[in-house]
Backbone as a ProteinNet text record, in pm:
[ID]
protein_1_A
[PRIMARY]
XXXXXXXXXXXXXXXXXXXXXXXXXXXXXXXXXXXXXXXXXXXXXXXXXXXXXXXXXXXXXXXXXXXXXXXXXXXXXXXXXXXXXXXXXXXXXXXXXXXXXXXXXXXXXXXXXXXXXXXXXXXXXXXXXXXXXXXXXXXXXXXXXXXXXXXXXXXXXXXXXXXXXXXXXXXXXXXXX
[TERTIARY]
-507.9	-512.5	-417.3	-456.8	-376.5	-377.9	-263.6	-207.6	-214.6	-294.7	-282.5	-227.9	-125	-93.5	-242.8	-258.5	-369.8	-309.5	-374.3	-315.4	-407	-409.1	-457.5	-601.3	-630.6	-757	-870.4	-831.4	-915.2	-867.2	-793.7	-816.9	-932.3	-1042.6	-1139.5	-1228.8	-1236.1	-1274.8	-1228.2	-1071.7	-975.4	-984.4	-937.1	-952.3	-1093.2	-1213.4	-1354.6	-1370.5	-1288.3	-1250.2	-1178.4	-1106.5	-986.8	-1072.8	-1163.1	-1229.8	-1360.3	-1380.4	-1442.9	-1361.5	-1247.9	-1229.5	-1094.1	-1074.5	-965.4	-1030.1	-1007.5	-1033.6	-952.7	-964.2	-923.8	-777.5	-721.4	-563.1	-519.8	-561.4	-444.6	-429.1	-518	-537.4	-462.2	-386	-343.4	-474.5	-460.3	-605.7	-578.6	-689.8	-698.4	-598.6	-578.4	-430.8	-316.9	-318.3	-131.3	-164.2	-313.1	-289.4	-283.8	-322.8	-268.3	-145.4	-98.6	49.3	122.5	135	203.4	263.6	121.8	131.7	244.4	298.7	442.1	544.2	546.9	686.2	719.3	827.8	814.5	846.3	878.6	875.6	742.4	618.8	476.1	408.6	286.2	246	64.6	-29.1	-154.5	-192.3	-222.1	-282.4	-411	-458.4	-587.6	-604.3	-674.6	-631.6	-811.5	-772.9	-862.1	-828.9	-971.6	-970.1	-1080.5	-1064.9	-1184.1	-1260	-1233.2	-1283.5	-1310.1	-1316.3	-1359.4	-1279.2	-1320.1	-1185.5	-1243.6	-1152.6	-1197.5	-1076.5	-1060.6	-963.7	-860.3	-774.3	-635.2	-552.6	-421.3	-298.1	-258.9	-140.9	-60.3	59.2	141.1	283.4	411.8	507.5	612.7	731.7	808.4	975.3	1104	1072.3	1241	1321	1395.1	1512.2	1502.7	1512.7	1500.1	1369.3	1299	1188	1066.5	897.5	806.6	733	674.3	639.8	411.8	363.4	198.3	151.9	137.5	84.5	-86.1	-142.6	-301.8	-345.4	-418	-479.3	-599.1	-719.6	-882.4	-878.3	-1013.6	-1043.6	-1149.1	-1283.3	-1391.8	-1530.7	-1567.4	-1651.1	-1761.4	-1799	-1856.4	-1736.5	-1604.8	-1549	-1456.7	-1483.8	-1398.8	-1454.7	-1373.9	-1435	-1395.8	-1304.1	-1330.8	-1212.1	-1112.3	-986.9	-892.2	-977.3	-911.4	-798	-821.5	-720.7	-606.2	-644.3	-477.6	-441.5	-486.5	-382.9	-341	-405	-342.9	-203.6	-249.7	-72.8	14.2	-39.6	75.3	123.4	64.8	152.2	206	212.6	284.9	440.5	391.8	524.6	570.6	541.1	620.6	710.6	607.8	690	809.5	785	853.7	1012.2	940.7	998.5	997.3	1049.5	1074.4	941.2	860.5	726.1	668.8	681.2	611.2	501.6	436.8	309.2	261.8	156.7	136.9	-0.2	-26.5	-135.5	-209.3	-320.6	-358.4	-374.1	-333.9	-285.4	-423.9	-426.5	-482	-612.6	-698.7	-732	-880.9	-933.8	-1047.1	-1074	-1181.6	-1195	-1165.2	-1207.3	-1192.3	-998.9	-977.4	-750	-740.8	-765.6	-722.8	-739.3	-831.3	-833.8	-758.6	-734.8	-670	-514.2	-461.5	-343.2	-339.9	-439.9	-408.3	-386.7	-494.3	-508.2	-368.2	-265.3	-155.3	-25.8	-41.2	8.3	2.8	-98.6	-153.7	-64.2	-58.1	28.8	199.8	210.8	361	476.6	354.5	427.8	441.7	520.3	544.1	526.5	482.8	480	570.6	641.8	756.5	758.9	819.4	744.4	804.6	869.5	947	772.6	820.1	714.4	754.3	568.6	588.1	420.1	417.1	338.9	341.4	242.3	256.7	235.7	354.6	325.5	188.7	181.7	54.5	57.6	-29.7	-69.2	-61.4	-143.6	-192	-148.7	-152.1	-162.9	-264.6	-350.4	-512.4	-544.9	-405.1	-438.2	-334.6	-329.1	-291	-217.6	-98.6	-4.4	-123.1	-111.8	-161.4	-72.6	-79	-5.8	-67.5	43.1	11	152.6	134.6	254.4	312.6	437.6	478.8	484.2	444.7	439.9	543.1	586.6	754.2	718.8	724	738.9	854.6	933.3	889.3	952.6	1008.2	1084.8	1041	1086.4	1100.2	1166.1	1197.9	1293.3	1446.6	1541.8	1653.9	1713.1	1647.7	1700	1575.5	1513	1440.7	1392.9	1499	1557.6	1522.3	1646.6	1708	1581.5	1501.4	1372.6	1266.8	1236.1	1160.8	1225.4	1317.2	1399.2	1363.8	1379.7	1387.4	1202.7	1105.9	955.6	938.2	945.4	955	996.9	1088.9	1151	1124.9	1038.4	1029.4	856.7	755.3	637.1	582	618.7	583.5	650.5	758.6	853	877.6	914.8	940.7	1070	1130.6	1281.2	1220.9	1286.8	1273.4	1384.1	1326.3	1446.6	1418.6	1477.7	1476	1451.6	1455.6	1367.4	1242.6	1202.5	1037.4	958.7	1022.6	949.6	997.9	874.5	828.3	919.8	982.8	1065.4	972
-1948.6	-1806.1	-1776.3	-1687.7	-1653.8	-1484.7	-1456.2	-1338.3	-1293.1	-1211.1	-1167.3	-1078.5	-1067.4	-891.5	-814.8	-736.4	-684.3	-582.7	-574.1	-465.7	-342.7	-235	-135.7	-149.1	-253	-255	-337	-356.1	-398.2	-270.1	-178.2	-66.7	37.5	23.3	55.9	46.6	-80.8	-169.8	-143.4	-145.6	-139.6	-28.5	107	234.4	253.2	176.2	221.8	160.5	69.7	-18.1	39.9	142.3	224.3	361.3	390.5	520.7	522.4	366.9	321	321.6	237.3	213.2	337	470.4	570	697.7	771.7	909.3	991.9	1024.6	1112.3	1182.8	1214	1273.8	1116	1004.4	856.5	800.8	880.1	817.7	913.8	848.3	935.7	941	1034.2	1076	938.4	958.4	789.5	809.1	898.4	918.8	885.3	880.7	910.6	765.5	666.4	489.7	436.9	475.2	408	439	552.9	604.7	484.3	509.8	407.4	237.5	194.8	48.5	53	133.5	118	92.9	154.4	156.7	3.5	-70.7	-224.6	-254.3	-180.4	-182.2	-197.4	-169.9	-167.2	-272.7	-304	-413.9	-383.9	-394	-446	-558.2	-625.5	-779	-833	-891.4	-937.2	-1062.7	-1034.7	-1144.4	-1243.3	-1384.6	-1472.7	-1608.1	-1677.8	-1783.6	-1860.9	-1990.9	-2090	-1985.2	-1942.2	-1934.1	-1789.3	-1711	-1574.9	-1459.6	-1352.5	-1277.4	-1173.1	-1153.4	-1145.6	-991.3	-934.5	-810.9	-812.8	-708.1	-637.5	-581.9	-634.7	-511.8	-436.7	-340.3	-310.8	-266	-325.5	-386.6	-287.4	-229.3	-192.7	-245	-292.9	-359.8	-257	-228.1	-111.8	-172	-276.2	-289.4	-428.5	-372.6	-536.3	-547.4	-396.7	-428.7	-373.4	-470.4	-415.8	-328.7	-250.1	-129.6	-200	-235.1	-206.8	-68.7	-49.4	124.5	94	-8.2	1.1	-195.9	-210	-356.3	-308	-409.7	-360.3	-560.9	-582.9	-694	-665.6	-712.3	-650.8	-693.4	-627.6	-694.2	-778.6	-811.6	-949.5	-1111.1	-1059.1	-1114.4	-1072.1	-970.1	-936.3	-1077.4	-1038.4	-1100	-1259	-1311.4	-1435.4	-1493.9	-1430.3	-1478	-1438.3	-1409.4	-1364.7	-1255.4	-1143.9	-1048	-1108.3	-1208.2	-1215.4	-1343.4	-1432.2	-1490.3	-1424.8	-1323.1	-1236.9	-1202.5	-1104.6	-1047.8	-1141.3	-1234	-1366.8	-1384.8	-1409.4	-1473.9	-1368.4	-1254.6	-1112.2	-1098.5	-1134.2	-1130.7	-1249	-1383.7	-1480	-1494.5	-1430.4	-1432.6	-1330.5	-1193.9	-1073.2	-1047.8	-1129.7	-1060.4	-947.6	-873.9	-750.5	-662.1	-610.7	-538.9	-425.4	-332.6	-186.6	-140	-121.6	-4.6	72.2	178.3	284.3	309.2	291.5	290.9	463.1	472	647.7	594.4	754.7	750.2	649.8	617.8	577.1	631.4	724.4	877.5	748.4	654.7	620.4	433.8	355.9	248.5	173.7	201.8	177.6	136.6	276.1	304.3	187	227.6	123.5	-38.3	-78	-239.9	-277.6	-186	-192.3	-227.4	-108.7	-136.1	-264.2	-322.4	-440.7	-581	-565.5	-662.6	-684.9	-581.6	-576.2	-652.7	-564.2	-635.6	-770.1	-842.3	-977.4	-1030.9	-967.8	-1050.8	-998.4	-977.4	-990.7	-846	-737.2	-611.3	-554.3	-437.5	-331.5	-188.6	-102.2	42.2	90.3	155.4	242.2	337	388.3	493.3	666.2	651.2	824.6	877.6	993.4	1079.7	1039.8	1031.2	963.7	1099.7	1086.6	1179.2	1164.1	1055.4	1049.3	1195.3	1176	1263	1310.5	1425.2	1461.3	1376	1262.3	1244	1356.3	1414	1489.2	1669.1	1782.4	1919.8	1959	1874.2	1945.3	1881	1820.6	1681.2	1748.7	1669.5	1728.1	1554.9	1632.4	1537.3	1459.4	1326.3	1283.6	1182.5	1255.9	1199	1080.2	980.7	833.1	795.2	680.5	587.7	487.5	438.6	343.4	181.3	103.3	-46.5	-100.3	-236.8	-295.4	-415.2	-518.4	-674.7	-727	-803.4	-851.5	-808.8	-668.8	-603.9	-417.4	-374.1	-229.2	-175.9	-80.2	-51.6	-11.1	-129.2	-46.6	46.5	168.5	227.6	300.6	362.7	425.2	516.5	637.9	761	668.8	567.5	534.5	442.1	403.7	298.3	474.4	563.4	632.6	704	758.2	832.8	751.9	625.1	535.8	512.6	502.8	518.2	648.4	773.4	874	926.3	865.8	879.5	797.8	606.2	582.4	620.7	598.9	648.6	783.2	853.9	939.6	1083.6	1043.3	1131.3	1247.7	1310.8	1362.4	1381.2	1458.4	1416.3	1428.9	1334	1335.5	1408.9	1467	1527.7	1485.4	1398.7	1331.7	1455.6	1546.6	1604.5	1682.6	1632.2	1678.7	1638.8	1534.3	1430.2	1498	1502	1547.6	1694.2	1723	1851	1929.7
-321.5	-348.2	-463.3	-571.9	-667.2	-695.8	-733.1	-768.1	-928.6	-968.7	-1115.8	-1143.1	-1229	-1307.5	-1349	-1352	-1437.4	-1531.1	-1616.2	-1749.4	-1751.1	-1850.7	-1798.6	-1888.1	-1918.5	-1981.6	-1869.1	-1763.9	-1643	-1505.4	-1530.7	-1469.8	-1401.8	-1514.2	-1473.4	-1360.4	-1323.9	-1215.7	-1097.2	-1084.2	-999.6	-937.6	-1031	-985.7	-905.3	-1002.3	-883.8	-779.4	-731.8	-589.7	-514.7	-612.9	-518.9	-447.4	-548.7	-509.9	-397.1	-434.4	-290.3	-144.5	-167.6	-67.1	15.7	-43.3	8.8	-59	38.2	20.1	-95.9	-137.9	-272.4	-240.3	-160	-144.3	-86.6	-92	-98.6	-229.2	-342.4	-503.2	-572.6	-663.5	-803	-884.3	-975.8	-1068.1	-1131.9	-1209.6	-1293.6	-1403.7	-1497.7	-1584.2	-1536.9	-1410.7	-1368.2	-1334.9	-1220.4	-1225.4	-1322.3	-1475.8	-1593.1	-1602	-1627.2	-1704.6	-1592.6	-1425.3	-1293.1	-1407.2	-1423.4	-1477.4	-1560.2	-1626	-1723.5	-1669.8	-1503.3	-1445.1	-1376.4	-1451.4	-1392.5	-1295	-1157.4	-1025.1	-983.5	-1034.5	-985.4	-1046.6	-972.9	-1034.5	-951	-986.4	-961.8	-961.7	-844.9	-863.4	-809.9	-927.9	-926.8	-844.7	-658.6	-580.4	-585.6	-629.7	-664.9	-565.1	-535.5	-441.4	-454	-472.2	-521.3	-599.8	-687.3	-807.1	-786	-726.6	-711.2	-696.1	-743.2	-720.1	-609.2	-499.3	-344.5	-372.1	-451.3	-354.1	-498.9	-481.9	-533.7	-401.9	-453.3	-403.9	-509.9	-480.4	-519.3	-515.6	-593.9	-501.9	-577.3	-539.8	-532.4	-499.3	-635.5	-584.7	-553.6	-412.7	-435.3	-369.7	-496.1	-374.2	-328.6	-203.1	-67.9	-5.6	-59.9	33.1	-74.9	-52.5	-128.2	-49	-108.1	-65.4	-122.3	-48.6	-71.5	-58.9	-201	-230.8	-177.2	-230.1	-192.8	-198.3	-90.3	-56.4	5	-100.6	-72.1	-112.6	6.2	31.8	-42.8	-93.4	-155.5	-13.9	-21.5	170.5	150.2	39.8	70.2	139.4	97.1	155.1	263	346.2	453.6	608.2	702	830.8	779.9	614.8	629.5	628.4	679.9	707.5	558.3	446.1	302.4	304.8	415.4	370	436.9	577.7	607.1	553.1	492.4	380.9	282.4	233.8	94.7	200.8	283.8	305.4	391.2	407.1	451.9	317.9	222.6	82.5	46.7	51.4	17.5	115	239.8	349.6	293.1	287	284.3	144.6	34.3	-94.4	-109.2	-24.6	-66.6	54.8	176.9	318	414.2	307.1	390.1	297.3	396.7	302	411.8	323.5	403.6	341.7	470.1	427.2	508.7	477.6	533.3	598.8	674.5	797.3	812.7	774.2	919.5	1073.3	1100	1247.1	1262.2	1425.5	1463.7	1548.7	1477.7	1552.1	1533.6	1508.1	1523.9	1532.6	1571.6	1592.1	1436.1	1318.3	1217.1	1166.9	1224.4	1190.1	1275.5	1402.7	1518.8	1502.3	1385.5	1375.3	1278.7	1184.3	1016.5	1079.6	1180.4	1259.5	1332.6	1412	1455.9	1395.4	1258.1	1140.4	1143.5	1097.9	1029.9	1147.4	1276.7	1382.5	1409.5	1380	1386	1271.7	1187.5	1092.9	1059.5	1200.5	1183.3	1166.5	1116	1099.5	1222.1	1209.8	1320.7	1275.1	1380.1	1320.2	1363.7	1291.6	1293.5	1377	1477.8	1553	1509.5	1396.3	1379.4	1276.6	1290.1	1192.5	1055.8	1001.1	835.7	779.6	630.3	574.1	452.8	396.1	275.6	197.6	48.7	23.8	-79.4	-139.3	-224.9	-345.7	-386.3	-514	-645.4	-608.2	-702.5	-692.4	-714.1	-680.7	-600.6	-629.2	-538.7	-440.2	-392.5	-306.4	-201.7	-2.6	84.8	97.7	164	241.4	346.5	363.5	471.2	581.5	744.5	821.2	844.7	841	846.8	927.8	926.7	996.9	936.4	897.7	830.8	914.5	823.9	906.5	836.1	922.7	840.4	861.7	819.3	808.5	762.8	827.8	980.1	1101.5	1069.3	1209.8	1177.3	1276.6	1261.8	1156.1	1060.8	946	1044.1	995.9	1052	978.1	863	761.6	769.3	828.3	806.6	665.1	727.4	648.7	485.2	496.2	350.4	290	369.6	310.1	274	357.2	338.2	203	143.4	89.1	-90.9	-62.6	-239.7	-230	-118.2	-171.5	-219.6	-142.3	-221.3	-322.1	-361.6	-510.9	-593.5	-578.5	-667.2	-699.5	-547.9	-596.9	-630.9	-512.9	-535.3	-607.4	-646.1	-747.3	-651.7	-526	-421.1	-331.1	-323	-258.9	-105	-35.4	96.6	236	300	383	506.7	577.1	752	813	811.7	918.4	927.4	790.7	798.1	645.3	597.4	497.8	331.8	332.1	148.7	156.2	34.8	36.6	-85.1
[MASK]
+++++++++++++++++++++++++++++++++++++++++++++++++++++++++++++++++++++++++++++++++++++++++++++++++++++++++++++++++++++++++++++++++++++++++++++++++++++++++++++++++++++++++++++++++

């Protein structure tokens, strides 16, 4: 399995994988996922295996811990064991790695959460809400996952994603300010 940078001249692709696979208030407009690629904490990667390219993440360095803003398997290759070696080589390379789950309000949330459980993460149990992408876009309540323990820093892990992705000050007792 291999990991690619991608540049913003294979963006195109990416973004319409993104618009497939998440509802429109989990996407920045397509201006702001090009302008993103400048900031060298972020990274898009083009995930390839015996010869094919099976999926993208996208990865966030804050710190001690990476932050997965977005991971799409492409579904001719789901069901084949591909997504959980991608985020095994993501935990094993990075360690400490968070991401953000919807509640669990359906059979679909409920397997995406177990996928993740299976490989080692935990869900956080305090209130989480990503914040708005965009202006025309709504906070969405979700739940934070941690690999390979619970966040013992919650507050202070939630506090540097909000400030480095989503440009947002965060306040512990009710998220996005």
């Amino acid at each position: 399995m291999q990991f690619t940078k991608t540049d913003k001249k294979e963006m195109p692709a990416i973004y319409a994988a993104m618009q497939e696979n998440f509802v429109s208030d989990e996407l920045r407009d397509y201006e702001s996922a090009l302008a993103v690629l400048d900031d060298e904490r972020y990274g898009v990667y083009r995930i390839t295996e015996d010869g094919s390219e099976v999926g993208f993440i996208c990865l966030w360095s804050l710190g001690e811990v990476t932050f997965v803003e977005h991971f799409v398997i492409y579904s001719d290759y789901r069901g084949k064991g591909v997504g959980g070696r991608a985020i095994d080589f993501v935990c094993e390379k990075f360690g400490k790695v968070i991401l953000e789950v919807e509640k669990p309000e359906d059979e679909i949330k409920r397997r995406r959460i177990a996928f993740y459980e299976r490989h080692g993460f935990t869900v956080n149990p305090q209130p989480y809400s990503q914040p708005a992408y965009r202006s025309d876009s709504e906070r969405v309540p979700m739940r934070l996952m941690s690999f390979p323990c619970a966040l013992e820093d919650f507050d202070g892990t939630v506090k540097r994603l909000y400030d480095a992705v989503y440009h947002v000050e965060y306040s512990a007792s009710g998220g996005a300010v």
